[in-house]
N, CA, C and O of each residue as an XYZ file, in Angstrom:
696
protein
N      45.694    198.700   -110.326
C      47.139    198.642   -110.214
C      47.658    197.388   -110.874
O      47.232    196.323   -110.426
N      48.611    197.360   -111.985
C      48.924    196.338   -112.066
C      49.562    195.318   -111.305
O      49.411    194.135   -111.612
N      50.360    195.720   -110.204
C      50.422    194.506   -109.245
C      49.834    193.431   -108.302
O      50.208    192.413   -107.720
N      48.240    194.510   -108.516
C      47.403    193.995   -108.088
C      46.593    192.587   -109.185
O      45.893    191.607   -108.934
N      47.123    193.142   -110.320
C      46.423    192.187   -111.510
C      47.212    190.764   -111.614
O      46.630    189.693   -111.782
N      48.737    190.926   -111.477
C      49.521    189.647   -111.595
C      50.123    189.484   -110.327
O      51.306    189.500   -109.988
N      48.690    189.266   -109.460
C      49.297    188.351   -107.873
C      50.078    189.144   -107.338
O      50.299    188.626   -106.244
N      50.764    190.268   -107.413
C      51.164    191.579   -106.641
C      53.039    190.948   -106.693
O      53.888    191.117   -105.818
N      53.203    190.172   -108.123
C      54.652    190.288   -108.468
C      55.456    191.645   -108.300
O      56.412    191.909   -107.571
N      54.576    192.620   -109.452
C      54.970    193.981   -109.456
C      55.588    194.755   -108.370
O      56.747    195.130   -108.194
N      54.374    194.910   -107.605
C      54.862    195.212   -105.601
C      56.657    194.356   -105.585
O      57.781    194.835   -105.434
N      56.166    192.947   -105.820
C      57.248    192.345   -104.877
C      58.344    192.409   -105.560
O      59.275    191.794   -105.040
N      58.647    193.107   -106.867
C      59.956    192.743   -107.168
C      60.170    194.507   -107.161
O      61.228    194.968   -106.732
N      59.231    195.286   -107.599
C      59.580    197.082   -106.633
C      60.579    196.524   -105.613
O      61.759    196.354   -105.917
N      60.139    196.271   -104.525
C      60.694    195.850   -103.227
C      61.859    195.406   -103.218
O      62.871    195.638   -102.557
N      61.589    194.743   -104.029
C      63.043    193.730   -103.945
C      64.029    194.919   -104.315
O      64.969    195.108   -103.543
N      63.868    195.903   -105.653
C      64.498    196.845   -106.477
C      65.028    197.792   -105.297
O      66.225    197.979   -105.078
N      64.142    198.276   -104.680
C      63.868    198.792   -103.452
C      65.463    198.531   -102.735
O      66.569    199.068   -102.800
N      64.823    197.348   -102.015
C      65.421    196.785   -101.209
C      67.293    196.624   -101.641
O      68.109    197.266   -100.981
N      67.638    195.921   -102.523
C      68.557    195.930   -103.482
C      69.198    197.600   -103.618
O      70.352    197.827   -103.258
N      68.646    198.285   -103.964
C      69.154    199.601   -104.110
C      69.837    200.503   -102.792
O      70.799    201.265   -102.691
N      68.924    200.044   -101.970
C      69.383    200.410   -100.726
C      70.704    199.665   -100.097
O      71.594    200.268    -99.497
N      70.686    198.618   -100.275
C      71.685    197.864   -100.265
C      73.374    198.031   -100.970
O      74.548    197.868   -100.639
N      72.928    198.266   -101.603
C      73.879    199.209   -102.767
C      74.669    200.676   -101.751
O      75.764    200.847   -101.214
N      73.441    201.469   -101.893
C      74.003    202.928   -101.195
C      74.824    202.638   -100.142
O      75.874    203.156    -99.763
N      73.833    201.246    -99.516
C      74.320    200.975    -97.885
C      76.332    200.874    -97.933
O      77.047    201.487    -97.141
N      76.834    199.981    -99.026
C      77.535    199.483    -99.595
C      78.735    200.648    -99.851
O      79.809    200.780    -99.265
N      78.443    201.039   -100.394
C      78.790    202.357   -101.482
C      79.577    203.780    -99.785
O      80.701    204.192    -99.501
N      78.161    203.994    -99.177
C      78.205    205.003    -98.042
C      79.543    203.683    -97.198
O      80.662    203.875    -97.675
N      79.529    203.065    -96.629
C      80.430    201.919    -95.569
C      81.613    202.125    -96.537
O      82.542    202.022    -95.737
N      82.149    202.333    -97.658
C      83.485    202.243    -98.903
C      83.477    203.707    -98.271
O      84.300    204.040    -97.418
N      82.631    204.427    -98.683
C      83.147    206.209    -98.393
C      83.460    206.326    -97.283
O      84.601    206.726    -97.049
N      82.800    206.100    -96.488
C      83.345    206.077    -94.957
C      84.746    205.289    -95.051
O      85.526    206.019    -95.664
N      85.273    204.263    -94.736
C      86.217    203.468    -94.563
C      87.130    204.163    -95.635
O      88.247    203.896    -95.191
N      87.305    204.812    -96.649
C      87.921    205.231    -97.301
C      88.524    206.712    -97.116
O      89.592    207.210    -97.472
N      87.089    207.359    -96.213
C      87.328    208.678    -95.855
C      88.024    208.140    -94.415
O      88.952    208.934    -94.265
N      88.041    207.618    -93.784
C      88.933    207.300    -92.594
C      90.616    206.898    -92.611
O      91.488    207.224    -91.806
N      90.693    206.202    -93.645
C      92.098    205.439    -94.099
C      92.702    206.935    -94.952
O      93.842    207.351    -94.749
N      92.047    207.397    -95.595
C      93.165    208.525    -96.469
C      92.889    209.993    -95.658
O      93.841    210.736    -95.898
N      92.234    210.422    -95.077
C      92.079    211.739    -94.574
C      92.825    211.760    -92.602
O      93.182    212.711    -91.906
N      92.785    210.377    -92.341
C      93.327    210.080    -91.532
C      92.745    210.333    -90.492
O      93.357    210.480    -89.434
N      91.568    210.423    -90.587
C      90.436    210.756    -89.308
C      89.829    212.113    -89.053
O      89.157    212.583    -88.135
N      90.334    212.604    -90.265
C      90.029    214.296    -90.708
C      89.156    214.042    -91.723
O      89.265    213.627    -92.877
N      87.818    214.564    -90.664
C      86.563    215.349    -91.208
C      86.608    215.707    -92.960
O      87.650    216.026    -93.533
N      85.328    215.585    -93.616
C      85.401    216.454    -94.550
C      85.482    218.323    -94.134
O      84.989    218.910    -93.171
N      86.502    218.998    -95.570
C      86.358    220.095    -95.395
C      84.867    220.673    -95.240
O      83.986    219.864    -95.532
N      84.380    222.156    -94.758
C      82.947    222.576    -94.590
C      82.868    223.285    -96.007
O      81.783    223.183    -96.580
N      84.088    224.140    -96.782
C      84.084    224.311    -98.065
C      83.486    223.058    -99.311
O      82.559    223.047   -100.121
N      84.371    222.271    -99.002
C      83.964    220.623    -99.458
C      81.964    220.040    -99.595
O      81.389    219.462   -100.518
N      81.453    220.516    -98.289
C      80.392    220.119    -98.024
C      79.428    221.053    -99.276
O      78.770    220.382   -100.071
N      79.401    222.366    -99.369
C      78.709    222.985    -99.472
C      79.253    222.892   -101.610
O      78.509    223.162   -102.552
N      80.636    222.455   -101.669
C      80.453    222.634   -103.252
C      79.691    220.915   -103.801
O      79.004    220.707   -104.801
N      80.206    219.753   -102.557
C      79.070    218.954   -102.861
C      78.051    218.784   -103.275
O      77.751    218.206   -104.320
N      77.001    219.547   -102.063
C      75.840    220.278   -102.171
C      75.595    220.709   -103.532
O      74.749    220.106   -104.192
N      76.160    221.565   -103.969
C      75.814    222.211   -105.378
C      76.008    221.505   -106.496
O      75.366    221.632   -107.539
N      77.095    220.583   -106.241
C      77.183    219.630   -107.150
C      76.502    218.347   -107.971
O      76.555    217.732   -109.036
N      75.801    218.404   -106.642
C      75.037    217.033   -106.358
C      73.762    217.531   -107.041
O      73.365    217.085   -108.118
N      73.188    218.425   -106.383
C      71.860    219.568   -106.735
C      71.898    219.728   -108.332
O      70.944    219.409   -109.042
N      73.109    220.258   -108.822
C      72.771    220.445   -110.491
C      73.040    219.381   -111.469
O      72.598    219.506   -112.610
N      74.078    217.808   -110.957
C      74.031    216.916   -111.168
C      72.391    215.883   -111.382
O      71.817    215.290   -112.295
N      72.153    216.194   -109.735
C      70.686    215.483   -109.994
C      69.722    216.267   -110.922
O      68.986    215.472   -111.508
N      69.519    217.342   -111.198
C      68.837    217.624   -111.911
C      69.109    217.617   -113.706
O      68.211    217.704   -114.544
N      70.369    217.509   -113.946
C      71.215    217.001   -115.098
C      70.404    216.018   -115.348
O      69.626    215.948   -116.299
N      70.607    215.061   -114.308
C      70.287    213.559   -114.464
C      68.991    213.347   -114.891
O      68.845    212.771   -115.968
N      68.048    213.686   -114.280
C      66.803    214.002   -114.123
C      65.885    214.697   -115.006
O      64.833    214.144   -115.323
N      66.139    215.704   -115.378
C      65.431    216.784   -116.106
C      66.259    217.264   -117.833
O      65.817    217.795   -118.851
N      67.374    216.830   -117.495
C      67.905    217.550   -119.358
C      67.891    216.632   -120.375
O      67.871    215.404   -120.296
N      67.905    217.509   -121.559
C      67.745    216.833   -123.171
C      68.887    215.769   -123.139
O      68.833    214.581   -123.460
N      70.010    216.556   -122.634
C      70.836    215.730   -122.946
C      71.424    214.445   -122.255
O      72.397    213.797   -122.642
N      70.667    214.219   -121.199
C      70.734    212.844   -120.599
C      69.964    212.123   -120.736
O      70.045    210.966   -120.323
N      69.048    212.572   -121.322
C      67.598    211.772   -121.776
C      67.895    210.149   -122.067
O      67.372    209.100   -121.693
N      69.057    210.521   -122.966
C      69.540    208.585   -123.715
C      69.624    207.786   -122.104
O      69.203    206.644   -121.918
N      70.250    208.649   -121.031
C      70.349    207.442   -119.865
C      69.104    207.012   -118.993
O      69.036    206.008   -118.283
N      67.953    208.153   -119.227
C      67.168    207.572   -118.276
C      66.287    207.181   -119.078
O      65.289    206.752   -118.498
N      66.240    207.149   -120.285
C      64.908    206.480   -121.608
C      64.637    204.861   -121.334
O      63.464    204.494   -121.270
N      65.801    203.802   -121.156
C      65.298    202.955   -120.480
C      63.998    202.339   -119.112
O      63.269    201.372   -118.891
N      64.300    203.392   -118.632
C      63.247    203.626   -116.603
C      62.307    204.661   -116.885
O      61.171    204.572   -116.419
N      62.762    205.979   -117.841
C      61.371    206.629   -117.766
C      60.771    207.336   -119.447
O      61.312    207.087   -120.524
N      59.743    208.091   -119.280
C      59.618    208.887   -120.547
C      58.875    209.689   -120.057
O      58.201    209.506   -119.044
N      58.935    211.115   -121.026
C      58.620    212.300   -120.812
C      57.298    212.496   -121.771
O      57.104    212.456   -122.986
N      56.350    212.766   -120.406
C      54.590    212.884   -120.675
C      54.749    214.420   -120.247
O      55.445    214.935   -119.372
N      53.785    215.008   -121.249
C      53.942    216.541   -121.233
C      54.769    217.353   -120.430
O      54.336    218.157   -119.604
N      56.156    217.108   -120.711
C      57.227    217.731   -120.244
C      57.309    217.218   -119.095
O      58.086    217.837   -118.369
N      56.618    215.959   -118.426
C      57.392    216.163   -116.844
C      57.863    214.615   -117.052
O      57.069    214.057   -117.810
N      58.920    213.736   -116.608
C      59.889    212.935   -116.652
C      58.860    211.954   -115.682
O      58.731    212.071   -114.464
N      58.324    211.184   -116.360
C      58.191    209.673   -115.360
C      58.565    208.688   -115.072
O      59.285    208.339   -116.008
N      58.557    207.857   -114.256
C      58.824    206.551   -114.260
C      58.090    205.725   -115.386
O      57.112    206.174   -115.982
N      58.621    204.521   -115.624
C      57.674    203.609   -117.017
C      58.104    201.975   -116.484
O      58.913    201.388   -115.764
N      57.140    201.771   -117.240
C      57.497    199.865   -117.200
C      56.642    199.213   -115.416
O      55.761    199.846   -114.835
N      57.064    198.256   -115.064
C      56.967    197.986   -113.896
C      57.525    197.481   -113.195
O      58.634    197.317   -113.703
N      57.497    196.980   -112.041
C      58.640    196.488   -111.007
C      59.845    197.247   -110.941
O      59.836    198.442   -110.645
N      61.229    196.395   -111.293
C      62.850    197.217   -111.456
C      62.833    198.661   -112.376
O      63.324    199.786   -112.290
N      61.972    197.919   -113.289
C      62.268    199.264   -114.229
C      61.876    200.474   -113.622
O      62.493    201.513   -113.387
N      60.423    200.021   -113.368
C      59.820    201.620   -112.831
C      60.812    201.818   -111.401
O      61.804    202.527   -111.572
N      60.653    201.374   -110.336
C      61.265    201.563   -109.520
C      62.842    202.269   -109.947
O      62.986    203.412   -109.511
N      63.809    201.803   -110.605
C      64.822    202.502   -111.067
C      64.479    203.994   -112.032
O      65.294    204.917   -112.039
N      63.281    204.054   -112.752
C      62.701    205.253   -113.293
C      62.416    206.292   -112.012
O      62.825    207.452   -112.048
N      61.600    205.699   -110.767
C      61.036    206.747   -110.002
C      62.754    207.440   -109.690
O      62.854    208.667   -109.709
N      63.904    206.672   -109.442
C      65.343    207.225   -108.635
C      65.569    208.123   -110.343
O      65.824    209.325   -110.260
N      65.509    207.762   -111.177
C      66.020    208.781   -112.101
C      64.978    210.151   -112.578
O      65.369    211.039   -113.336
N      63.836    210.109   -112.069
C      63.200    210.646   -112.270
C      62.613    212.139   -111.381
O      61.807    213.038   -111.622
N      63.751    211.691   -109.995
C      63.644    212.411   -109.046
C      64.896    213.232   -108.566
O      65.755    212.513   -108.055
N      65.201    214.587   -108.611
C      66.526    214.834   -109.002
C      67.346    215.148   -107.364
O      68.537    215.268   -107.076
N      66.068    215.206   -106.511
C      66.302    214.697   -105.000
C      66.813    213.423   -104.601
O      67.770    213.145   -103.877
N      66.051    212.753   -105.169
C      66.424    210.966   -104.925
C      67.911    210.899   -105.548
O      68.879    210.559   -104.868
N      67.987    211.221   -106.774
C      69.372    210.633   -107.839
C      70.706    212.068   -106.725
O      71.905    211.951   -106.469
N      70.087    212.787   -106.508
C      70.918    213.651   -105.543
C      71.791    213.002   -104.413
O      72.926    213.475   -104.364
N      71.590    212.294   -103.750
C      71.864    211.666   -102.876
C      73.160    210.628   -103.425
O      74.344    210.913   -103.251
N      72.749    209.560   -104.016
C      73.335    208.979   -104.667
C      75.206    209.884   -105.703
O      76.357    209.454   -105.633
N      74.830    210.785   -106.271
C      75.231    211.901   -106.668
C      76.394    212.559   -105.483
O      77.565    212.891   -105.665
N      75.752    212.586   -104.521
C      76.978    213.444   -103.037
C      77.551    211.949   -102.851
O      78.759    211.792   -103.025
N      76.882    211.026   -102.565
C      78.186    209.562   -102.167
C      79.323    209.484   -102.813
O      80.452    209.346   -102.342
N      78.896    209.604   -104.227
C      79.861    209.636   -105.388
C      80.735    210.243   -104.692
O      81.701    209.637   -104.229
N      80.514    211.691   -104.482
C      81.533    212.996   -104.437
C      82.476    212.685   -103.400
O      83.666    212.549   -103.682
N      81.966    212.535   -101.988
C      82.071    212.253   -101.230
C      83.458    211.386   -101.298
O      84.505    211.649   -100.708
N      83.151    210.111   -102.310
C      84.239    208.779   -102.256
C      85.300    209.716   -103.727
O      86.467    209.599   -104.101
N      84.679    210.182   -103.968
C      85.785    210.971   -105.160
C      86.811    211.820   -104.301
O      88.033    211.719   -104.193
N      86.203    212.401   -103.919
C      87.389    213.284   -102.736
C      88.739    212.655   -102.278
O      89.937    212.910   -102.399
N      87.886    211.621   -101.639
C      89.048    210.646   -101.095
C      89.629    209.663   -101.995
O      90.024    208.693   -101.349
N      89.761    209.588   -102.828
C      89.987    208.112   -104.343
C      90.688    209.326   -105.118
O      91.907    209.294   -105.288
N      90.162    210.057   -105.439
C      90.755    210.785   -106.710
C      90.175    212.462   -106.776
O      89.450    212.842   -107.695
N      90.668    213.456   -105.541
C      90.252    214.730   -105.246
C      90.554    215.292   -106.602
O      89.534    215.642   -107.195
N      91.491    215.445   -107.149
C      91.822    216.672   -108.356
C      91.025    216.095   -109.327
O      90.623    217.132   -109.855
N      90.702    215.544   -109.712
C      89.576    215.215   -110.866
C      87.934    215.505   -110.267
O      87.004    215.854   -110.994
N      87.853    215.308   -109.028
C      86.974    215.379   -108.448
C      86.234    216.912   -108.243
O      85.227    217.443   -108.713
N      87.230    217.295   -107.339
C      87.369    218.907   -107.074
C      87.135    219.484   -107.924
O      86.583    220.542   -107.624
N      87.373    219.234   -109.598
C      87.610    220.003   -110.826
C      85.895    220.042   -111.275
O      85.240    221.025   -111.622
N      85.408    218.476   -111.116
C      83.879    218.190   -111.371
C      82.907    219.049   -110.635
O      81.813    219.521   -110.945
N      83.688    219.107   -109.508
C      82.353    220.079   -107.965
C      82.616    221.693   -108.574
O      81.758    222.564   -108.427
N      83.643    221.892   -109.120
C      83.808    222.885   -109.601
C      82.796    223.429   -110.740
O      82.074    224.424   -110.802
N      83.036    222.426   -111.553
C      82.132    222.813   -112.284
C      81.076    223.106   -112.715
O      80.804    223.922   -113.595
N      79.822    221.862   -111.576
C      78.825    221.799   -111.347
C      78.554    222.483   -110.399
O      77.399    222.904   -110.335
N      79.456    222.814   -109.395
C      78.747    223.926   -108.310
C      78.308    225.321   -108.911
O      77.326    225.954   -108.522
N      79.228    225.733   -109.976
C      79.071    227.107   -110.819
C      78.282    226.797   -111.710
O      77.915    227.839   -112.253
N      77.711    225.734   -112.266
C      76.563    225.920   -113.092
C      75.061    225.534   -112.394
O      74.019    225.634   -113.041
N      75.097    225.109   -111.078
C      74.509    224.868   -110.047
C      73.949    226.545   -109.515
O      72.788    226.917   -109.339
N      75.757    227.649   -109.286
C      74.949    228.434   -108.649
C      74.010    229.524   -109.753
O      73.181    230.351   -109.373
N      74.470    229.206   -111.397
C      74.257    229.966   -112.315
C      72.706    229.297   -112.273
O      72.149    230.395   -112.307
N      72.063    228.755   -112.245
C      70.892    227.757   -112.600
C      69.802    228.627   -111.165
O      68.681    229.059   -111.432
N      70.069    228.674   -110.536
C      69.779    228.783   -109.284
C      69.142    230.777   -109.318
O      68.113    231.353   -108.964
N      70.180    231.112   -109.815
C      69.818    232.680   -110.069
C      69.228    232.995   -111.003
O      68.735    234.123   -111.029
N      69.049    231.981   -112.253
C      68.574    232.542   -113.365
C      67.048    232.034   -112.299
O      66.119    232.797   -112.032
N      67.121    231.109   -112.012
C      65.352    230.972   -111.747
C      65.015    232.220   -110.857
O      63.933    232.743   -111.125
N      65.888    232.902   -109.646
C      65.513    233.833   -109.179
C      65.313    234.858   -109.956
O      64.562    235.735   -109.529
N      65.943    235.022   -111.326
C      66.081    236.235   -112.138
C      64.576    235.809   -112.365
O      63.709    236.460   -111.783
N      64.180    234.639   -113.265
C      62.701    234.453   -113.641
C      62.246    234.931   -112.943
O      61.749    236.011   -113.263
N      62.114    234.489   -111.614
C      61.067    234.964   -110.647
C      60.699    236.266   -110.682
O      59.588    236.694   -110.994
N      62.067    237.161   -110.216
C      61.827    238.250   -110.260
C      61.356    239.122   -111.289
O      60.974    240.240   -110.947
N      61.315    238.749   -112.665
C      61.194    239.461   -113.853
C      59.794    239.406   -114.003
O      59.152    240.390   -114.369
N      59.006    237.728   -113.604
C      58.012    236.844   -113.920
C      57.120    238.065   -113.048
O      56.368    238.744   -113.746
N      57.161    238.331   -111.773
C      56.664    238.922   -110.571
C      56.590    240.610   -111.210
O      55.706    241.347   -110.775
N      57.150    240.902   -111.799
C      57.425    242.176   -112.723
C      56.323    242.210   -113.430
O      55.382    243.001   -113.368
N      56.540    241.087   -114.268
C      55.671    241.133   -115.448
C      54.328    240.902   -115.178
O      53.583    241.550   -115.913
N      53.632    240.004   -114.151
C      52.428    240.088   -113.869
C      51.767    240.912   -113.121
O      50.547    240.759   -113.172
N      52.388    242.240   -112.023
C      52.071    243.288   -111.824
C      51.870    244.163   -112.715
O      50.996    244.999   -112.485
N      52.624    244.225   -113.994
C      52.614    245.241   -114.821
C      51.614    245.031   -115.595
O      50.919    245.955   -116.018
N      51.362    243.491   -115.947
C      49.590    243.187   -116.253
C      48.773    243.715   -115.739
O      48.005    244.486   -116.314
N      48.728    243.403   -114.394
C      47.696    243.782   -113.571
C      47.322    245.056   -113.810
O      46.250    245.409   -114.302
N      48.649    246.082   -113.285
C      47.910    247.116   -113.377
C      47.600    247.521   -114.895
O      46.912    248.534   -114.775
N      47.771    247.220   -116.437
C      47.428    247.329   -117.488
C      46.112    246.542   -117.556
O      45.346    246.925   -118.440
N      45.673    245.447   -116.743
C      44.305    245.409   -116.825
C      43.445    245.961   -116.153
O      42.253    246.155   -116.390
N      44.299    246.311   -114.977
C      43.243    247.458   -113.934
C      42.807    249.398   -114.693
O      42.046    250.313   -114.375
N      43.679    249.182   -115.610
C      43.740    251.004   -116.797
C      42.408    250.397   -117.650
O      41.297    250.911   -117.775
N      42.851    249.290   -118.118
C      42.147    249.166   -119.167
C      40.267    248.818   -118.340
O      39.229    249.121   -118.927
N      40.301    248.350   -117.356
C      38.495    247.794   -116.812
C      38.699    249.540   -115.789
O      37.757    249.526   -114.997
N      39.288    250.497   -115.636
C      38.925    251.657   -115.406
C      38.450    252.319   -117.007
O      37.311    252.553   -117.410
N      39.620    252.487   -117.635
C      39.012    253.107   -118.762
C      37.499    252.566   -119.439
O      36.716    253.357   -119.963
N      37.277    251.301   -119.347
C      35.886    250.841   -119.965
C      34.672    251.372   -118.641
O      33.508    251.690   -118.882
N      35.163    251.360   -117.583
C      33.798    251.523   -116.769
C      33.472    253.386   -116.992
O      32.409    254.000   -117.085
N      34.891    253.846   -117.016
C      34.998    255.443   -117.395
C      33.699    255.650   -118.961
O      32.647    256.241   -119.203
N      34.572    254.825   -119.576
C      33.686    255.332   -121.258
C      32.077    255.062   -120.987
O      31.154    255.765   -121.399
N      31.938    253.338   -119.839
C      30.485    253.447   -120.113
C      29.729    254.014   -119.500
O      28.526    253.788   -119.628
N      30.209    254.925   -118.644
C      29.965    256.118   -117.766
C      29.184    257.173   -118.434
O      28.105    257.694   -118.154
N      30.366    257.413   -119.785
C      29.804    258.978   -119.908
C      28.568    258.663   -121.121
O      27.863    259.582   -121.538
């Protein structure tokens, strides 16, 4: 491990990155709150609200995370080893690579946003959840479509290899 090689700096400034980051959200979540209290007036988020979050956040983080075209933002923290997105460097860097690299982790981060957008600036906001919730729920079905097609297609193997090792045991039969 390299942190183990230079006196376990590496570890300690992760941590710190760590630590620092959390600090941040901590920061960030206490503004959304106090913000969602002062303008909603002690009214709850909507449950409509929650769930286009959700979707928002979900195809956002994976935006973030996984596409060509964000690549320029996370090329600093990570790079892409046979198609799967890593963390790189060490200490801050990597540590800020593992949050961009994880479309769960950057998810989170992603709903705070929304969350403080609602309350700061809903119609620009609303318009964003909009958008990402529908390409969120479009993303979501095409993989079920895969699935289902994928699940198609390897039965229909099957049984084309089960014709074909009948027909050979048939021929070496006769």
């Amino acid at each position: 491990m390299s942190g183990d090689s230079n006196g376990g700096s590496d570890t300690t400034q992760k941590r710190a990155t760590y630590l620092s980051l959390m600090a941040v959200f901590g920061t960030v979540f206490a503004v959304t709150a106090e913000a969602s209290k002062k303008r909603s007036g002690g009214r709850g988020i909507d449950p409509l609200d929650i769930g286009l979050v959700g979707l928002a956040a979900y195809r956002t983080g994976r935006l973030l995370a996984f596409d060509q075209v964000t690549e320029p933002l996370r090329a600093p923290f990570t790079e892409t080893v046979d198609g799967n997105v890593q963390p790189k460097g060490e200490g801050a860097q990597s540590a800020l690579g593992e949050l961009f690299s994880c479309p769960t982790c950057i998810d989170t981060w992603v709903a705070a946003a929304l969350v403080l957008g609602l309350r700061v600036a809903p119609i620009p906001t609303r318009t964003y959840m909009a958008v990402m919730s529908a390409s969120g729920v479009a993303e979501i079905l095409d993989y079920a479509v895969n699935a289902f097609d994928g699940s198609n297609k390897a039965s229909q193997a099957a049984a084309d290899l089960d014709q074909k090792v009948a027909g050979a045991v048939q021929a070496g039969a006769s």
